[in-house]
N, C-alpha and C positions, 0 to 999 in steps of 0.2 A: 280908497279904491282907485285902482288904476284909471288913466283915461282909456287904456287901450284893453279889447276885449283879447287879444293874443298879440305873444310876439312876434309870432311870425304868420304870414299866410301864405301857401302852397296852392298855384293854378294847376291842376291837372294830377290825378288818381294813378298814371302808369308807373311804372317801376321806376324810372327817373325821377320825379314828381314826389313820390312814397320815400325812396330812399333821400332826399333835399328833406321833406318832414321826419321822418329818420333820426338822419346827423342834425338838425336844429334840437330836436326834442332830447340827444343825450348830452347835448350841452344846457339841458335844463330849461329852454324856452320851451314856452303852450303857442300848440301848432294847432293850425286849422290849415286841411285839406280840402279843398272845394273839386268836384268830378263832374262833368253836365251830364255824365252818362249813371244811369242807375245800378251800376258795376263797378267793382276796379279795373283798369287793366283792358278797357275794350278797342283799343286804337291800337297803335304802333307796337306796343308790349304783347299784346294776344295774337299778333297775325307777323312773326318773325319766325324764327327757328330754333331756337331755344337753344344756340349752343354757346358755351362758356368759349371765349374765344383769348389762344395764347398770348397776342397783342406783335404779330407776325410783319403785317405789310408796311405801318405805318412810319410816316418822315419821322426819324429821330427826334425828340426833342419836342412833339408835335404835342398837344392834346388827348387826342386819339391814344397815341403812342405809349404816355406815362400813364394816362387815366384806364386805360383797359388795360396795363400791367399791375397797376396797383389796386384796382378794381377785382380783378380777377385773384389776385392773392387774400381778398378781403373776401368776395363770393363763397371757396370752399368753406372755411371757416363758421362762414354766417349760417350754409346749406346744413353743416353738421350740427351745430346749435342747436337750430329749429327743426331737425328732420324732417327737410325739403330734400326730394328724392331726385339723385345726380347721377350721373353714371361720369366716371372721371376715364374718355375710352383711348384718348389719342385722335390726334389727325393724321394722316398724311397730305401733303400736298404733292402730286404728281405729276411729272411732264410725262406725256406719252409720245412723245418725239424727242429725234435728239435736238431737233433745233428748238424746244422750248428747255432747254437744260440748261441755259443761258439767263435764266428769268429765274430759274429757282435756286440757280446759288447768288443772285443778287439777295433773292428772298430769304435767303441763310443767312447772309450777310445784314442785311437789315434787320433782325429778328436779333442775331448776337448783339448790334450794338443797342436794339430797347431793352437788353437784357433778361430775356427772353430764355427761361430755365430748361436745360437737357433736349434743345435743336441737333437733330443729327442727320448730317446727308447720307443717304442708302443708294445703292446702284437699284435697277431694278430688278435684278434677282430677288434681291434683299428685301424689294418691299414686296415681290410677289411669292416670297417665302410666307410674309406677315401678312400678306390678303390674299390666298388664292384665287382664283378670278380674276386676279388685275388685270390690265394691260399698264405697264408702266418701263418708261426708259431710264427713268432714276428719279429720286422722291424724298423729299423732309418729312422726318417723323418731330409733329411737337405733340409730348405726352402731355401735356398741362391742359391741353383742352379739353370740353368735355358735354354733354347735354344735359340741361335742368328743367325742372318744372316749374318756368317762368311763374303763372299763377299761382304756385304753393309757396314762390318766395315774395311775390306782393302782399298775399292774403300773412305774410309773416313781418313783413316791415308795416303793414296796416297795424299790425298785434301789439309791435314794439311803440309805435304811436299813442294809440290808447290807451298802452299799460300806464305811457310814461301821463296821461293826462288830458293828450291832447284828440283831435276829433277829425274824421274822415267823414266829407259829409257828400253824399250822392246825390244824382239827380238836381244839382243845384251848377246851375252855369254862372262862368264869371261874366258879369257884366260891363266892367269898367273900373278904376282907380284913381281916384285925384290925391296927392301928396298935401297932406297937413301943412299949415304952416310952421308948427316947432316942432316939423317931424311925425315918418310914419304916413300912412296911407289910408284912404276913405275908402274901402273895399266893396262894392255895387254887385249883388250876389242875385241869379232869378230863380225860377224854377216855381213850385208850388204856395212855396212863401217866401215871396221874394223878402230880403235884408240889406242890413249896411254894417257892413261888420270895420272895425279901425282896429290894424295892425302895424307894429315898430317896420316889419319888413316882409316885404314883397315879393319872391320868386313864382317867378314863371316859366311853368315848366309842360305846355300843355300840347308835346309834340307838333301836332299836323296844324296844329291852330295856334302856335306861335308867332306868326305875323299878325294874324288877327287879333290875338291878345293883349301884343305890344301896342299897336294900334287903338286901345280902348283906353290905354294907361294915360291921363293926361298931360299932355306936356315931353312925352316921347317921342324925341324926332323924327318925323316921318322917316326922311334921309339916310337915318342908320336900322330901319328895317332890311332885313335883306331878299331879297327877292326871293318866292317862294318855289321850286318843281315837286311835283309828286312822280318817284319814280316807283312803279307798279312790279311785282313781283309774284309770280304763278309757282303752285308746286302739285307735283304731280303723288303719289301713293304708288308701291309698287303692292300687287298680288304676287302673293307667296314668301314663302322664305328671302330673310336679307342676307345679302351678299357679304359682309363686312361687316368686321367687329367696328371698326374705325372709322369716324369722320374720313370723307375724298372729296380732298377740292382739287379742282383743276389750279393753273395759274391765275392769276384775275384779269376780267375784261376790264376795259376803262371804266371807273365809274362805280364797279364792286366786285366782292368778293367773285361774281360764277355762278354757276346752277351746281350745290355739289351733293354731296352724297350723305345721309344718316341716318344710322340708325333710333329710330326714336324711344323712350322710356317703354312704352310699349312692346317693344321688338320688331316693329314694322317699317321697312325702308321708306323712307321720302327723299325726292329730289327736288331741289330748288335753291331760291327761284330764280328767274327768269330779270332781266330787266329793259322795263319799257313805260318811256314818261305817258302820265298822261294828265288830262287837264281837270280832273274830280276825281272825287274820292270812291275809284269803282271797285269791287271784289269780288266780279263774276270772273269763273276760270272759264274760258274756250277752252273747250276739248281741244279744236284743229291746232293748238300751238302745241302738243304734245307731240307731232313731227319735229320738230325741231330736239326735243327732248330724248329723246329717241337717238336722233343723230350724235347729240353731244355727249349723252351718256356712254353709249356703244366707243366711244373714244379711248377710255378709261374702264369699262364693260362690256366684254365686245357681246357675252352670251347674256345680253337682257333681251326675254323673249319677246317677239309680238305680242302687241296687244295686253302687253302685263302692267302698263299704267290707267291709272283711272286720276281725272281732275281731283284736288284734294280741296287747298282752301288759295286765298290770295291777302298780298301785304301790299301797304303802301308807305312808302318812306319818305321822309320829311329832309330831302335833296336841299341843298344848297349853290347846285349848279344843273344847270342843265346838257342835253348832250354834248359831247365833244369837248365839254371843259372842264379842266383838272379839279379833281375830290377836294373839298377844301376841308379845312380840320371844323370839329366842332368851335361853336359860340359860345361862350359865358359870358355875357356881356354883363359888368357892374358899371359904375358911378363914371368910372373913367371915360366909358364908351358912350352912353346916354346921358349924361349928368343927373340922375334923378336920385338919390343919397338912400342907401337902405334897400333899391331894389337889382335884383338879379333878374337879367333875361336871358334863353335859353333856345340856340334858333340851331337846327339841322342836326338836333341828336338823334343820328339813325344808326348804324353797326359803326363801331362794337358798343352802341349805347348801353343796351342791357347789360356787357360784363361788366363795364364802365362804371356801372348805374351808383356802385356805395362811394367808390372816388368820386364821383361827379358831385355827390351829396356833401362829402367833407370839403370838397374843393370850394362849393357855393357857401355851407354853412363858413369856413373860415374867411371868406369873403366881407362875409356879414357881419361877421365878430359878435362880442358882448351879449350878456345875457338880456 
């Protein structure tokens, strides 16, 4: 009998998290999933936007950049598999001035070299041919985007887990990790019956609680934790008819995508979010920030009526800088970065994480190697 109860163990149930047990379990390793929540999916995964995103803004060469293109080319596929319900609709991105029409052909330009499939700049005739209602001075259409049903493709990489053996297990918090001496990890598990489970290898993957996690794992350098912000995201619900078939994003502010525009599987418009650090983990929406929403919408929609949004829900993301300093790419951090042999840690996967999420998983399981 083995000394080890799995080969790999999995901190954290969200889509990132699921798809790392995923890619270890179709290379044939027995996976254990540990969740503290008695759900999948109820952090950073459940409180996003659910859209399949083309892999547009980010540095070449970047993380971000290859892992939500190649993540995203892996997504459709998976979505059709499992009949996980997607709507494949288009974005556009638009400048509603001319003087933002400078930003959106760098954004053209950035987008051809992540290589980034059937970008096309439109004047905005063109794109208010394609959404009547616009207000738009010229606009990128990228048709590869798209919105999913986040939940239906976790509760479908949960499926592919278990088919293959291995165990998604709720309501049970990580605890802590100390590294075996010939290898592999003392896995410190709580919740109702607390355990100790021993696995070859370790990912952590447990969003907002990624500092904290690294932090339990013994013998992880304090020093290469990275400091954590929570940057807060509101969205609003429109009453009535949606305006557009298509994703509208503005340009991006510092920091993120925009407050933008979609249509949800539903049929019903949302906008968001919003972004605004804060120091816990809070998810009440204020009404009164919907003046602002309001303003910024009417930008790019000048006839959104009064009084036509109603608060919806709120997100928090697992930032790795905070205001005023440049987006940095995601963490993968292995053996090179922490010295601890066999484990992967996983710090500031926020957008495009969910497109990300099956490259993110191949990327760590290859990391890992061996069965």
């Amino acid at each position: 009998m083995s000394e080890f109860d799995f080969d790999a163990c999995v901190v954290g149930a969200g889509a990132v998290g699921l798809a790392c047990g995923f890619a270890l379990a179709r290379r044939g390793q027995s996976v254990v999933v540990l969740e503290k929540e008695r759900a999948i999916g109820q952090g950073v995964s459940s409180r996003n936007s659910e859209v399949v995103h083309g892999g547009l803004y980010y540095p070449t060469g970047s993380l971000k950049a290859r892992l939500c293109v190649e993540g995203r080319r892996r997504l459709y596929p998976f979505l059709d598999a499992h009949k996980v319900a997607y709507r494949k609709c288009g974005k556009l991105v638009v400048a509603t001035s001319e003087a933002e029409i400078p930003r959106l052909e760098a954004i053209a330009a950035q987008a051809r070299a992540n290589d980034v499939e059937g970008i096309a700049e439109l004047s905005g005739a063109q794109a208010m041919a394609l959404e009547p209602g616009l207000n738009a001075a010229a606009a990128i259409v990228s048709p590869q985007s798209g919105v999913f049903d986040s939940h239906g493709y976790m509760l479908a990489l949960q499926g592919e887990i278990e088919d293959a053996g291995g165990a998604v297990v709720l309501g049970t918090p990580f605890e802590g990790a100390s590294a075996l001496a010939g290898g592999g990890f003392e896995v410190r598990a709580g919740g109702e019956s607390p355990t100790r489970l021993r696995a070859r290898r370790l990912v952590a993957a447990p969003g907002l609680s990624a500092q904290a996690v690294a932090a339990t794992i013994e013998g992880y350098p304090v020093a290469d934790i990275p400091a954590r912000h929570l940057g807060k995201g509101v969205y609003f619900r429109l009453a009535g008819k949606a305006p557009f078939e298509r994703l509208i994003y503005p340009p991006p502010i510092p920091g993120a995508l925009g407050t933008h525009y979609r249509k949800d599987l539903g049929g019903q418009a949302v906008f968001g979010p919003d972004l605004a650090y804060v120091e816990t983990e809070d998810y009440s929406v204020d009404p009164a920030r919907a003046a602002g929403f309001y303003a910024y919408v009417r930008k790019f929609w000048p006839a959104l009526p009064d009084g036509a949004l109603s608060p919806d829900y709120a997100g928090v993301r697992p930032k790795l800088h905070g205001p005023g300093e440049p987006q940095p790419d995601f963490r993968i951090d292995g053996p090179e970065a922490h010295g601890l042999p066999g484990l992967v840690a996983l710090f500031g996967i926020e957008s495009p994480g969910l497109t990300s999420s099956l490259a993110i998983g191949e990327a760590v399981a290859s990391r890992l190697g061996g069965a």
